[in-house]
C-alpha angles and dihedrals in degrees: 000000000000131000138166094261143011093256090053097057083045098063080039096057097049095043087060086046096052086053097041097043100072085051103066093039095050121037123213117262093240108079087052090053096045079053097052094035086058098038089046093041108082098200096040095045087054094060095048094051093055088048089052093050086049092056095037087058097035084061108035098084085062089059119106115241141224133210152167083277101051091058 
């Protein structure tokens, strides 16, 4: 940001922090009700769980594994 002095970016400063600050300690409502409105939702949830498997096994071949030789 810029302002005319270094107090002025000062008050500046903690005015943004007084506004930021309650966001990140408390999250908006909306993600939680996107969750329970999928997960309570059977259709919805369905297809959640089949994008999830597609992910999961896009992604499996990229896991380290572990076998009897690496004990």
């Amino acid at each position: 940001m810029v302002t005319s002095s270094p107090e002025e970016r000062e008050r500046v400063l903690s005015q943004i922090k007084r506004v930021i600050r309650p966001l990140y300690s408390s999250p908006p409502m909306h993600g939680a009700q996107l969750v329970a409105t999928i997960l309570g939702t059977p259709e919805l949830y369905k297809q959640w769980y089949v994008s999830l498997l597609v992910t999961h096994y896009k992604f499996l071949p990229d896991l380290p594994r572990k076998n009897a030789a690496d004990k």
